[in-house]
PDB file of N, CA, C and O in Angstrom, chain B, residues numbered from 101:
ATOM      1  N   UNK B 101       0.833  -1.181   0.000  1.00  0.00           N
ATOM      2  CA  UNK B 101       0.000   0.000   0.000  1.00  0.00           C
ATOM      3  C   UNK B 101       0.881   1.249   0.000  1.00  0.00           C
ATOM      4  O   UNK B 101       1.856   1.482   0.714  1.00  0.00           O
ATOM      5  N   UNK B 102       0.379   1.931  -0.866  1.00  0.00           N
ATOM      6  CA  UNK B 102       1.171   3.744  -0.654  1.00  0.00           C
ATOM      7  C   UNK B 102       1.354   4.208   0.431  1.00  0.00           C
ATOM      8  O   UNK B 102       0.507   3.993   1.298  1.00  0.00           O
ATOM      9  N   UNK B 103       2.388   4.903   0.697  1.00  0.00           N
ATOM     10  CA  UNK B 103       2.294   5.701   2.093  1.00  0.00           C
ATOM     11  C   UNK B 103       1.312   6.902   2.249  1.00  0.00           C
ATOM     12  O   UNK B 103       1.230   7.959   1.623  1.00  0.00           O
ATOM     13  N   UNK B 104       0.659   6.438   3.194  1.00  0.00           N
ATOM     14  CA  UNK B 104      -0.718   7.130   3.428  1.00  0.00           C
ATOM     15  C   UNK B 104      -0.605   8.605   3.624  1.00  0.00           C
ATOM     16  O   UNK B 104      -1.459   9.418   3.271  1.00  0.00           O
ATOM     17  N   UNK B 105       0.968   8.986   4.451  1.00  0.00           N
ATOM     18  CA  UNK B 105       0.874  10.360   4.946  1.00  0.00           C
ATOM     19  C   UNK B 105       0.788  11.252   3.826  1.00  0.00           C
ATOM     20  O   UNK B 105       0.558  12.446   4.021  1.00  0.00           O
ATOM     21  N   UNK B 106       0.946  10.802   2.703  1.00  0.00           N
ATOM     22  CA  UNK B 106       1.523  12.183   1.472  1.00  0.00           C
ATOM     23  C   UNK B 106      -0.653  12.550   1.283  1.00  0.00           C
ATOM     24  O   UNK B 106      -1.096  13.658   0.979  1.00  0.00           O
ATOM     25  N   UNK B 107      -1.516  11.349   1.553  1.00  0.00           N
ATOM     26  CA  UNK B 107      -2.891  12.103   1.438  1.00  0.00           C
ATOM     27  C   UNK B 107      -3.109  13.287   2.442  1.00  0.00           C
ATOM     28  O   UNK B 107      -3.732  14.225   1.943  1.00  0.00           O
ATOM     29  N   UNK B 108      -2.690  13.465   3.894  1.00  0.00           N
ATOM     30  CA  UNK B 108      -2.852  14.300   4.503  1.00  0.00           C
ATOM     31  C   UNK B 108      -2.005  15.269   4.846  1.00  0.00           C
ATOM     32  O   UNK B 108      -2.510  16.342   5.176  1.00  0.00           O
ATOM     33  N   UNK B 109      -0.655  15.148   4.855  1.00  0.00           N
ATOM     34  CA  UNK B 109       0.616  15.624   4.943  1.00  0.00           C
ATOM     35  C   UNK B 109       0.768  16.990   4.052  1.00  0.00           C
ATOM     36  O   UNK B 109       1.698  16.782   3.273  1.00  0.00           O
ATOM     37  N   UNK B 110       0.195  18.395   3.835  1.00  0.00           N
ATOM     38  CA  UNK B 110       1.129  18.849   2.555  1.00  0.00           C
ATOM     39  C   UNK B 110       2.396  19.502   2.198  1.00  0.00           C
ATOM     40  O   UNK B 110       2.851  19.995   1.166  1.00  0.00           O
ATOM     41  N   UNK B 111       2.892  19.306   3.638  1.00  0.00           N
ATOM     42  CA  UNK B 111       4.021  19.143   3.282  1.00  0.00           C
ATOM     43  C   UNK B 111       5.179  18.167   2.594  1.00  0.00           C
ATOM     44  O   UNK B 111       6.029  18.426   1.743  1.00  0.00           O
ATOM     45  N   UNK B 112       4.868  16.946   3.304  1.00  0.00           N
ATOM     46  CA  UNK B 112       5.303  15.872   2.999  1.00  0.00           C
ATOM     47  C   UNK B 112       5.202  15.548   1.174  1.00  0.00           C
ATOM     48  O   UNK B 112       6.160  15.252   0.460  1.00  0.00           O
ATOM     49  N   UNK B 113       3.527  15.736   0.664  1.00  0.00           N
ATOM     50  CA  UNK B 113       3.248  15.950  -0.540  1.00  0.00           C
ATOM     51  C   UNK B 113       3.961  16.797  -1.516  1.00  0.00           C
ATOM     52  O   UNK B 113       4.280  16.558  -2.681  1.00  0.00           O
ATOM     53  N   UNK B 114       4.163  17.996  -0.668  1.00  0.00           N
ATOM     54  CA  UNK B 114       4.979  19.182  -1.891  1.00  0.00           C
ATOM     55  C   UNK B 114       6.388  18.940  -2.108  1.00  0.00           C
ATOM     56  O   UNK B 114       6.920  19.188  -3.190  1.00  0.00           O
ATOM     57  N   UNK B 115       7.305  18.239  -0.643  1.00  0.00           N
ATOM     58  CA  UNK B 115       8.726  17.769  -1.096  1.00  0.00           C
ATOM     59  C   UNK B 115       8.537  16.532  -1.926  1.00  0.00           C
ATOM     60  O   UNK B 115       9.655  16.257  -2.361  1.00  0.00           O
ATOM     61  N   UNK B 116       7.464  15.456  -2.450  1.00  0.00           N
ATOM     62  CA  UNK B 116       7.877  14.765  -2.977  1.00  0.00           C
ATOM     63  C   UNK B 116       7.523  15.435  -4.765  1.00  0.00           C
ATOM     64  O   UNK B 116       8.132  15.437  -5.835  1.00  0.00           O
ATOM     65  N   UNK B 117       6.146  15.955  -4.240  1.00  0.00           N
ATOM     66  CA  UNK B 117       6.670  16.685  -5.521  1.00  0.00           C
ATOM     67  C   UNK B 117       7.508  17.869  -6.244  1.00  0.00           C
ATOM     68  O   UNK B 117       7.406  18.207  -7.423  1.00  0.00           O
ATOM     69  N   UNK B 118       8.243  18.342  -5.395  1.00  0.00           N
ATOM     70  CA  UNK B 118       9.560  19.303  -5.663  1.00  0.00           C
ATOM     71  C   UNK B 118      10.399  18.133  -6.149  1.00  0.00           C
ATOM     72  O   UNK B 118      10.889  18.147  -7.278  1.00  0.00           O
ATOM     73  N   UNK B 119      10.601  16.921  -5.138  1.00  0.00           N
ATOM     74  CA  UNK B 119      11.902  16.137  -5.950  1.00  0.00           C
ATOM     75  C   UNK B 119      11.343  15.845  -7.312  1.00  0.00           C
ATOM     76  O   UNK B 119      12.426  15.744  -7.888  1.00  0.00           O
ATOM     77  N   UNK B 120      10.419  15.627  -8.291  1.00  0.00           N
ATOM     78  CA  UNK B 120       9.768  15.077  -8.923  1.00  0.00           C
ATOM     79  C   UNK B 120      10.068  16.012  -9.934  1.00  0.00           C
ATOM     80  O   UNK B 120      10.933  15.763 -10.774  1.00  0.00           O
ATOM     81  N   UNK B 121       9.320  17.250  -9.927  1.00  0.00           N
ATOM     82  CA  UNK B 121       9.741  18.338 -10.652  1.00  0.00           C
ATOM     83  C   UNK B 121      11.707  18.480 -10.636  1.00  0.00           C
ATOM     84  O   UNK B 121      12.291  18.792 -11.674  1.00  0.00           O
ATOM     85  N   UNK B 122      12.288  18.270  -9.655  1.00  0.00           N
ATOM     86  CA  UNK B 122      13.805  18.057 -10.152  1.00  0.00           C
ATOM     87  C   UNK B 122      14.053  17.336 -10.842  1.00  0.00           C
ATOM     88  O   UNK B 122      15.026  17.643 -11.531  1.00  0.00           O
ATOM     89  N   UNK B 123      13.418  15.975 -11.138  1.00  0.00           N
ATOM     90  CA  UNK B 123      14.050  14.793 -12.034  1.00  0.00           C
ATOM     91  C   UNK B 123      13.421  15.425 -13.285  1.00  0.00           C
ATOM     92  O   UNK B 123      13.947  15.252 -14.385  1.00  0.00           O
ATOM     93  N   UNK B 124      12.247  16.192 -13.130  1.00  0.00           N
ATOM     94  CA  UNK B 124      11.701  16.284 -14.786  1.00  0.00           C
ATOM     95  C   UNK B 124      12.017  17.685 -15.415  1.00  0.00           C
ATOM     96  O   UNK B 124      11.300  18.273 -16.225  1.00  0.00           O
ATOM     97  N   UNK B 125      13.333  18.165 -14.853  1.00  0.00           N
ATOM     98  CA  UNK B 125      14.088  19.459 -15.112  1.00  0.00           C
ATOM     99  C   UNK B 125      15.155  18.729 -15.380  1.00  0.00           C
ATOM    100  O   UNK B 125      15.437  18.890 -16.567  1.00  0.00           O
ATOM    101  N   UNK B 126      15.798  18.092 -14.920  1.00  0.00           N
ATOM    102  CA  UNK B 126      17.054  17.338 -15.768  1.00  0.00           C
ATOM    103  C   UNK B 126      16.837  16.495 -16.876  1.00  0.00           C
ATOM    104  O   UNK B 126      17.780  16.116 -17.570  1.00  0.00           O
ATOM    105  N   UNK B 127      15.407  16.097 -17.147  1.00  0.00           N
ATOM    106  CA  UNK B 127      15.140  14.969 -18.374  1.00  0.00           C
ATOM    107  C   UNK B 127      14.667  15.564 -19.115  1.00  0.00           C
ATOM    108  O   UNK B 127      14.269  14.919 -20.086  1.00  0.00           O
ATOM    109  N   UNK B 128      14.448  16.883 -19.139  1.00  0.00           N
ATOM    110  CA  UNK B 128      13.337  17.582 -20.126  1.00  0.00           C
ATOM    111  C   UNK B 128      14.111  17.483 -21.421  1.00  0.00           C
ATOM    112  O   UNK B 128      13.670  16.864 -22.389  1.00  0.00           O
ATOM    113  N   UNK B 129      15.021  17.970 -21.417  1.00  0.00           N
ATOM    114  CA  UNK B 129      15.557  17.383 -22.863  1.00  0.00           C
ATOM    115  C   UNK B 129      15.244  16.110 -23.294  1.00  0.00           C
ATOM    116  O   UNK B 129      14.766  16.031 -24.425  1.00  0.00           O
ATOM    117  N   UNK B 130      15.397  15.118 -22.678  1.00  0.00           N
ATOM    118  CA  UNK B 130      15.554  13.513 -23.019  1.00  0.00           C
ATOM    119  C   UNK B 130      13.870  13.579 -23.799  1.00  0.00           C
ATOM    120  O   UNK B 130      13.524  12.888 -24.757  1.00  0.00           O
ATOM    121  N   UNK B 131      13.075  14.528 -23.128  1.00  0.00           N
ATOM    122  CA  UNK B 131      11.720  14.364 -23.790  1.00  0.00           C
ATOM    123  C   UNK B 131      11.124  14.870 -25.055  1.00  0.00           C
ATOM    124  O   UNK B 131      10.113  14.561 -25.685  1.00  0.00           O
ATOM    125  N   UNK B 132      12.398  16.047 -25.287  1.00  0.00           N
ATOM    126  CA  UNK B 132      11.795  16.815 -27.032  1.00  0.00           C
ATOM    127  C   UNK B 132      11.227  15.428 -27.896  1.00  0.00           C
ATOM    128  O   UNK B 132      11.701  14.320 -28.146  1.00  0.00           O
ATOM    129  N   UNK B 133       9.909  16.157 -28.209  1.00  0.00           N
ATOM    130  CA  UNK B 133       9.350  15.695 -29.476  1.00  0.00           C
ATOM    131  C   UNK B 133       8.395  14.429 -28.903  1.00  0.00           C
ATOM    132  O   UNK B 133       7.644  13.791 -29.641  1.00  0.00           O
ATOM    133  N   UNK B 134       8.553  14.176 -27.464  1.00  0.00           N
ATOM    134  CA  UNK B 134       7.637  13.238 -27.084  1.00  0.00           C
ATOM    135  C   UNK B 134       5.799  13.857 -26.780  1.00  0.00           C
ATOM    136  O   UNK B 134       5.501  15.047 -26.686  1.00  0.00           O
ATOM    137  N   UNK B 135       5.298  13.265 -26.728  1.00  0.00           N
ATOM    138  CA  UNK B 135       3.337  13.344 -26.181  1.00  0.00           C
ATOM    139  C   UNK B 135       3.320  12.707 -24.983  1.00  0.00           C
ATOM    140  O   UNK B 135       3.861  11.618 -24.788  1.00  0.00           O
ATOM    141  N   UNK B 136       2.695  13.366 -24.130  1.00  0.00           N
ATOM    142  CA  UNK B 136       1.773  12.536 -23.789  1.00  0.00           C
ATOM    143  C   UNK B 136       2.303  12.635 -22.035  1.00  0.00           C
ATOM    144  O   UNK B 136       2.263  13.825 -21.722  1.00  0.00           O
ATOM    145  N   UNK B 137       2.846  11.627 -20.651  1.00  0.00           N
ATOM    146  CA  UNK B 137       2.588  11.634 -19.723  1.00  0.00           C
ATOM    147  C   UNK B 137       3.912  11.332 -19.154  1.00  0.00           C
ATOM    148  O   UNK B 137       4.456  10.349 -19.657  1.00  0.00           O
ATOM    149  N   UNK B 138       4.495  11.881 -18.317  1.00  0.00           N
ATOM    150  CA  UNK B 138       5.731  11.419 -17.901  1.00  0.00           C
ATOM    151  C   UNK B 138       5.509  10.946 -16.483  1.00  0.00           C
ATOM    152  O   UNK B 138       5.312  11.886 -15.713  1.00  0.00           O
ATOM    153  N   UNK B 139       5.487   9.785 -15.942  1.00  0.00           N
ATOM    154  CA  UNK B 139       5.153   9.633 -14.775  1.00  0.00           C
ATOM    155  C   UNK B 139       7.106   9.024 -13.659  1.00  0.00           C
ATOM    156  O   UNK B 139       7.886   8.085 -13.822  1.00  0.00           O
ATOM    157  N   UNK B 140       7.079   9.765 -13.036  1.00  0.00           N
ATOM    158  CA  UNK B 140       8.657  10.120 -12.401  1.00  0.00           C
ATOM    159  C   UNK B 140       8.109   9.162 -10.829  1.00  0.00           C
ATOM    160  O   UNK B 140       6.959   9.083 -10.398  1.00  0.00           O
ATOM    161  N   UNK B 141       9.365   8.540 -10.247  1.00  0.00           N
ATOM    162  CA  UNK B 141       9.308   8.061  -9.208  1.00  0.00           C
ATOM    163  C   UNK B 141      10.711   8.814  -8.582  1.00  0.00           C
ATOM    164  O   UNK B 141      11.885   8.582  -8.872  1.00  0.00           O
ATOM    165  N   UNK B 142      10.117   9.855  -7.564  1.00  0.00           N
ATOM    166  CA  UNK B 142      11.169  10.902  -7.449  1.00  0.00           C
ATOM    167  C   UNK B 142      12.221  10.116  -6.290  1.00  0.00           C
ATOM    168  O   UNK B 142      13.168  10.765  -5.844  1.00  0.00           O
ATOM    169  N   UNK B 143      12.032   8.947  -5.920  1.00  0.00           N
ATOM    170  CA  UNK B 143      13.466   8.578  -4.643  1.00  0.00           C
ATOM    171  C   UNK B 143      14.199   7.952  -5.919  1.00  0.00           C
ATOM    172  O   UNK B 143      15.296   8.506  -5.988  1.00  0.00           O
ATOM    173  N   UNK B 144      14.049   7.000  -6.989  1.00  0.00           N
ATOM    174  CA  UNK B 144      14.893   6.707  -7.675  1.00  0.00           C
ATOM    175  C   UNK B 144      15.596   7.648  -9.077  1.00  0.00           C
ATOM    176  O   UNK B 144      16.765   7.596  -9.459  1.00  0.00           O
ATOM    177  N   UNK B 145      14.480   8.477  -9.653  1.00  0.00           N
ATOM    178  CA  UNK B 145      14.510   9.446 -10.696  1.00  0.00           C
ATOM    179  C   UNK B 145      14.157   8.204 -12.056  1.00  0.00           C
ATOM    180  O   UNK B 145      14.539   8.434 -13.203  1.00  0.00           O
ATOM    181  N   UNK B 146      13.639   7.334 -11.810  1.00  0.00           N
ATOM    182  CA  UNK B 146      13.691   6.359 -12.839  1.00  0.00           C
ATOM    183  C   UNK B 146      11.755   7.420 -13.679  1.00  0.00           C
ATOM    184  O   UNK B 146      10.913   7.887 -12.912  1.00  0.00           O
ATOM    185  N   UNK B 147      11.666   7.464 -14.703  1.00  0.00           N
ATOM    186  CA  UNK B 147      10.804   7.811 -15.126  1.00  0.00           C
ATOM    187  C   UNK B 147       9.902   6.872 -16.493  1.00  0.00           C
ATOM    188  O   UNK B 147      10.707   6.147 -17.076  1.00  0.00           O
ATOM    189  N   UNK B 148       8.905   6.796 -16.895  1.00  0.00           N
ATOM    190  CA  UNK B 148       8.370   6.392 -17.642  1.00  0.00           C
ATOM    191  C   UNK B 148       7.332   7.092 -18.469  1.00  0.00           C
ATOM    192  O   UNK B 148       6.490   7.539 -17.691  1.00  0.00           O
ATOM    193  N   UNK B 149       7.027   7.384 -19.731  1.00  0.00           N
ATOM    194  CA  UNK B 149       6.624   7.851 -21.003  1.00  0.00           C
ATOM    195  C   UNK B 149       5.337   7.076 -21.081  1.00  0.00           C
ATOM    196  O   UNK B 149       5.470   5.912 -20.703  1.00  0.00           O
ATOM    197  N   UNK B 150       3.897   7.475 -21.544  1.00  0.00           N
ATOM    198  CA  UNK B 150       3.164   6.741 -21.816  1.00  0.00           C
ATOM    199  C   UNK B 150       2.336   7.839 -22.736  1.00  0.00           C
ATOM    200  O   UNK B 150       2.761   8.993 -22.689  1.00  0.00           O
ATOM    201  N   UNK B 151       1.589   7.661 -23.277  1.00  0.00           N
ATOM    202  CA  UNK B 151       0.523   8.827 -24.340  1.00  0.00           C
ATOM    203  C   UNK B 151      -1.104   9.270 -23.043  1.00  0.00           C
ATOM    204  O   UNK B 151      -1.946  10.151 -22.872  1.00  0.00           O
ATOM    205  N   UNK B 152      -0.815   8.384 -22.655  1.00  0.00           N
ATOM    206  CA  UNK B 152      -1.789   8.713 -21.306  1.00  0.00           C
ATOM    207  C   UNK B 152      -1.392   8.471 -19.882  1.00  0.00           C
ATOM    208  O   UNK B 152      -0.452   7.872 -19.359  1.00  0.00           O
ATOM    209  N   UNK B 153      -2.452   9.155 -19.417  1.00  0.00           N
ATOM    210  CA  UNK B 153      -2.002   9.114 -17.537  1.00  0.00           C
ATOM    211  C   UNK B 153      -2.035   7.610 -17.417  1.00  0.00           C
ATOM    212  O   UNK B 153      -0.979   6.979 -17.451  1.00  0.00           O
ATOM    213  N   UNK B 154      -3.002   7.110 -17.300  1.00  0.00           N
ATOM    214  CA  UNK B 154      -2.797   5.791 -17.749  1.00  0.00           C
ATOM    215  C   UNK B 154      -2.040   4.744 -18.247  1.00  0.00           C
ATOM    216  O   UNK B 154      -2.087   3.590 -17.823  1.00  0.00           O
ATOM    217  N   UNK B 155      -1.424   5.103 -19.043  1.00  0.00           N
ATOM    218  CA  UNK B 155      -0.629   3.899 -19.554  1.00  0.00           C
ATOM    219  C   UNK B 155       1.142   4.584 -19.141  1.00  0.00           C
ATOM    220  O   UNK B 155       2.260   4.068 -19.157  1.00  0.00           O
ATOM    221  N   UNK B 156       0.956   5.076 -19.019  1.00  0.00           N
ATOM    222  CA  UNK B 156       2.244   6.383 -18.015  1.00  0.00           C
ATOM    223  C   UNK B 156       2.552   5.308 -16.630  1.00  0.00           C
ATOM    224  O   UNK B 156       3.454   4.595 -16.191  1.00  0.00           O
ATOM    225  N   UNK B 157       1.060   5.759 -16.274  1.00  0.00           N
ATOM    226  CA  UNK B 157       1.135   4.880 -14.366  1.00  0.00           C
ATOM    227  C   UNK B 157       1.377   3.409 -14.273  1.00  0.00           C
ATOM    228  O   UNK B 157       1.962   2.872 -13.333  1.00  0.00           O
ATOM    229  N   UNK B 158       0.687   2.552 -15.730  1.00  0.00           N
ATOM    230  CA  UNK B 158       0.536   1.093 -15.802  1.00  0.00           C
ATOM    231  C   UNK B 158       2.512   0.918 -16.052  1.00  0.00           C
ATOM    232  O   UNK B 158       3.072   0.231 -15.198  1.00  0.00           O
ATOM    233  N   UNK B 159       3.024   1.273 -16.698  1.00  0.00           N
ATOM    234  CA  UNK B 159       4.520   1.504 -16.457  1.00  0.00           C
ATOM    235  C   UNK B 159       4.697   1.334 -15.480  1.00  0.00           C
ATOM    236  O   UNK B 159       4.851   0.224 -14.970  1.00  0.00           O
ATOM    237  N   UNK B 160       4.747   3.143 -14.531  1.00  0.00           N
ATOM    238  CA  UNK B 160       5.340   2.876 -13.680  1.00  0.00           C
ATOM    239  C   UNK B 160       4.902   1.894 -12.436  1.00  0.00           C
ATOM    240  O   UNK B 160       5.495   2.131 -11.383  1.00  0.00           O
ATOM    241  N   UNK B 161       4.072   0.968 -12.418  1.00  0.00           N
ATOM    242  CA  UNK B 161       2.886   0.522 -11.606  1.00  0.00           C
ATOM    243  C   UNK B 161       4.012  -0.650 -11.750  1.00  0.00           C
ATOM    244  O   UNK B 161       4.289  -1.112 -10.643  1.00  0.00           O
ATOM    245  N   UNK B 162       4.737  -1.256 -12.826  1.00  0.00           N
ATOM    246  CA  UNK B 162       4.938  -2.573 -12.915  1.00  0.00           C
ATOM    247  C   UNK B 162       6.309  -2.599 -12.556  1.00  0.00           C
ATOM    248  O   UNK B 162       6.766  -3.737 -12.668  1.00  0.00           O
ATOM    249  N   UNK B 163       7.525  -1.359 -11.977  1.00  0.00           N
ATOM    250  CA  UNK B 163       8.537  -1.580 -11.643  1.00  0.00           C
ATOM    251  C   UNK B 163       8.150  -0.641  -9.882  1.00  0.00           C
ATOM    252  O   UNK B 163       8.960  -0.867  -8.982  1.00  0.00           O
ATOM    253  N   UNK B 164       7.417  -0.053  -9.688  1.00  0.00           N
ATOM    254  CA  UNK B 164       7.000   0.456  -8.183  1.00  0.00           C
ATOM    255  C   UNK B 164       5.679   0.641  -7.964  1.00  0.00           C
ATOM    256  O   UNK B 164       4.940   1.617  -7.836  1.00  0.00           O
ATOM    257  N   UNK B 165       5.524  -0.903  -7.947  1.00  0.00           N
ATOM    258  CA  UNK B 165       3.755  -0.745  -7.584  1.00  0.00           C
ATOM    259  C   UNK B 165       3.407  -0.111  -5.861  1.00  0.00           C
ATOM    260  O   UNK B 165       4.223  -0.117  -4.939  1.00  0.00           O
ATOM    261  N   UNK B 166       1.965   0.405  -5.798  1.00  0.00           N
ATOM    262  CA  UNK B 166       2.010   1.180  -4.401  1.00  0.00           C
ATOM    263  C   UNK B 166       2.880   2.206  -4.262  1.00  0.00           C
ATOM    264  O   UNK B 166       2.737   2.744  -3.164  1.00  0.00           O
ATOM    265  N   UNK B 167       3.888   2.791  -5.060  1.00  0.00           N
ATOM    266  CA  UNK B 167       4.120   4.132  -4.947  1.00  0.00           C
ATOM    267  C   UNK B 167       3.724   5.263  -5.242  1.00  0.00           C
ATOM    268  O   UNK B 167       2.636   5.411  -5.799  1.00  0.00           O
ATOM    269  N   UNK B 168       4.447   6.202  -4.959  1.00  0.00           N
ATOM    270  CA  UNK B 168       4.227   7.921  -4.954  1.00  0.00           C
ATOM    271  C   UNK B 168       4.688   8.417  -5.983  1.00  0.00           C
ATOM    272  O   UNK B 168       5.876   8.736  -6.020  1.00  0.00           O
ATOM    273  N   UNK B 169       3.842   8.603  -7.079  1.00  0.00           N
ATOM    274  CA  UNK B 169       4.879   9.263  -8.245  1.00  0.00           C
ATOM    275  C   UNK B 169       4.174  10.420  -8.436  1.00  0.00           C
ATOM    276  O   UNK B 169       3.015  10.735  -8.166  1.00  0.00           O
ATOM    277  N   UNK B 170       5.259  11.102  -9.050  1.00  0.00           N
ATOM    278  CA  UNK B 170       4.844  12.270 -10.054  1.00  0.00           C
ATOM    279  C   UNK B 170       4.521  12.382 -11.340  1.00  0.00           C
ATOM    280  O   UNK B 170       5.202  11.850 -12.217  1.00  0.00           O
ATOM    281  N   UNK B 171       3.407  13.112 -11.598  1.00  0.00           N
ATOM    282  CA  UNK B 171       3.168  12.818 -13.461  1.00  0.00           C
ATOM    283  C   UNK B 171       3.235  14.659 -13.685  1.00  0.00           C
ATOM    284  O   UNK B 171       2.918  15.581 -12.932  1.00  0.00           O
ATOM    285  N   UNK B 172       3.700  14.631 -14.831  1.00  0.00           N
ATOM    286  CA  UNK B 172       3.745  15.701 -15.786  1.00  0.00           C
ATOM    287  C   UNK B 172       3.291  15.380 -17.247  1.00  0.00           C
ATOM    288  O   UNK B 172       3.801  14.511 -17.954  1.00  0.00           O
ATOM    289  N   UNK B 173       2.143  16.296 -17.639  1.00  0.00           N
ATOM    290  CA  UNK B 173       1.960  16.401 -19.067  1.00  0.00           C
ATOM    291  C   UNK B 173       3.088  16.970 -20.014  1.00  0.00           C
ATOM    292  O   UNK B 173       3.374  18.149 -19.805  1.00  0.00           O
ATOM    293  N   UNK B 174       3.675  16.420 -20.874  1.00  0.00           N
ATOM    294  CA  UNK B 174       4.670  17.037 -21.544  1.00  0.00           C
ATOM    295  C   UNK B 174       4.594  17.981 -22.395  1.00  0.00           C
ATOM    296  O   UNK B 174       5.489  18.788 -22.647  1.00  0.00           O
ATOM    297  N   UNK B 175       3.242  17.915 -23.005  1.00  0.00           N
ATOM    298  CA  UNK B 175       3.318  18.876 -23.721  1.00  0.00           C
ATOM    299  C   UNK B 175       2.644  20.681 -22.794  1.00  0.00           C
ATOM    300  O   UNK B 175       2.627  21.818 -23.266  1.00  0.00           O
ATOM    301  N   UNK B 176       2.277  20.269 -21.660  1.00  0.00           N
ATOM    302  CA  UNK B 176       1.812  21.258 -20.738  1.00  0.00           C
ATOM    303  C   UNK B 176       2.562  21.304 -19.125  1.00  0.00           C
ATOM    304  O   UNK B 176       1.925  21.677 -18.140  1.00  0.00           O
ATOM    305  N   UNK B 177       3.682  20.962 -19.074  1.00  0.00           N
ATOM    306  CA  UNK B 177       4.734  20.566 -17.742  1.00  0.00           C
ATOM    307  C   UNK B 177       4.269  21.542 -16.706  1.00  0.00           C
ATOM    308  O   UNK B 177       4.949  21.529 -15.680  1.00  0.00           O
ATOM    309  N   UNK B 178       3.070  22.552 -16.742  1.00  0.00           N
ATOM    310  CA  UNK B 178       2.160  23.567 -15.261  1.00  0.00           C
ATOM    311  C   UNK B 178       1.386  22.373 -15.091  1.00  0.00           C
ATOM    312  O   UNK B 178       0.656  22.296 -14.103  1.00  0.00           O
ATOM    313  N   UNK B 179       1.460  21.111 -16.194  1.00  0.00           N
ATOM    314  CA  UNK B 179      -0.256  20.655 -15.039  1.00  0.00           C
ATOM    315  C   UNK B 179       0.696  19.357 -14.591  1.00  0.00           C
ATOM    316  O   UNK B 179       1.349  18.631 -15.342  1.00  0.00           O
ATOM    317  N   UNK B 180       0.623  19.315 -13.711  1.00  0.00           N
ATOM    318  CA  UNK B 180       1.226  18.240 -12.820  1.00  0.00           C
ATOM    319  C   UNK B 180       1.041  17.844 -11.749  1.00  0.00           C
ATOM    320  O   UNK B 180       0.749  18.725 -10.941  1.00  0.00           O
ATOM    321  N   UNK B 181       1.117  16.215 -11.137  1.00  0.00           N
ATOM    322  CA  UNK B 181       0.360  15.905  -9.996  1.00  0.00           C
ATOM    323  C   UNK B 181       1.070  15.027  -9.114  1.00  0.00           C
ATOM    324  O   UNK B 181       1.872  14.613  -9.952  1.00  0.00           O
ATOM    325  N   UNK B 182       1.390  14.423  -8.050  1.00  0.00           N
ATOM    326  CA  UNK B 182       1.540  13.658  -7.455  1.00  0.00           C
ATOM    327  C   UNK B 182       0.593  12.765  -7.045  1.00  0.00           C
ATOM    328  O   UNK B 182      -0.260  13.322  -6.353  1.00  0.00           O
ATOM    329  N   UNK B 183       0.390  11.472  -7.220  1.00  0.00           N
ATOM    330  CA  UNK B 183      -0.308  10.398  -7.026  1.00  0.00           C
ATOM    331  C   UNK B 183       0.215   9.003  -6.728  1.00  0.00           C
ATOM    332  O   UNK B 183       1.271   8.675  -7.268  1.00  0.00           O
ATOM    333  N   UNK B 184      -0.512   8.007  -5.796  1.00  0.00           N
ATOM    334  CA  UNK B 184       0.163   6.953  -5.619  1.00  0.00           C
ATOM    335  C   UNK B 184       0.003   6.378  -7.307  1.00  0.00           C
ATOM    336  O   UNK B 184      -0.456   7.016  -8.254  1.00  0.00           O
ATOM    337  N   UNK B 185       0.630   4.744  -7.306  1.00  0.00           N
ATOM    338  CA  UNK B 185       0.275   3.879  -8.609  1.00  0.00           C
ATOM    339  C   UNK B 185      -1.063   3.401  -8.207  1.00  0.00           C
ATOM    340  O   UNK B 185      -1.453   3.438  -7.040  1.00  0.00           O
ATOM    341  N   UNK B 186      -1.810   2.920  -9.269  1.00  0.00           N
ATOM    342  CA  UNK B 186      -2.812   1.892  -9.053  1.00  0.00           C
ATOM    343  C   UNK B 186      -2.809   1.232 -10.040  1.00  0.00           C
ATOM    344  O   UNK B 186      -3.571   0.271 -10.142  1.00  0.00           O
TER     345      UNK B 186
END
């Protein structure tokens, strides 16, 4: 199960998504010319590409299931969220 505190915590929530937004400031290059969903697991920086939130999370779901990731739209990197996997 996800760690529960990042639902009530917002602090806890905003440092994981500050680290998150750091990994997707060093990869932003790696992403020219991509669509679609970058979903970041900010303790490792390991990230995954999908065309939807969805298939973004089913990624990252299958190397850190029950975690805390960060997603960024790539082609819109203001809308961005922190969420466990499901």
């Amino acid at each position: 199960m996800a760690d529960t505190r990042y639902w009530n915590d917002n602090v806890a929530r905003q440092a994981l998504s500050d680290k998150g937004r750091a990994v997707y400031e060093r990869i932003r290059g790696e992403l020219t010319g991509q669509q679609g969903v970058v979903a970041i697991e900010p303790e490792s920086g390991a990230y995954f590409v999908g065309p939807t939130l969805g298939e973004a999370n089913d990624a990252a779901y299958k190397e850190y299931p029950d975690q805390w990731v960060y997603f960024v739209w790539i082609d819109d990197p203001t809308a961005d969220i922190a969420l466990p996997t499901w």
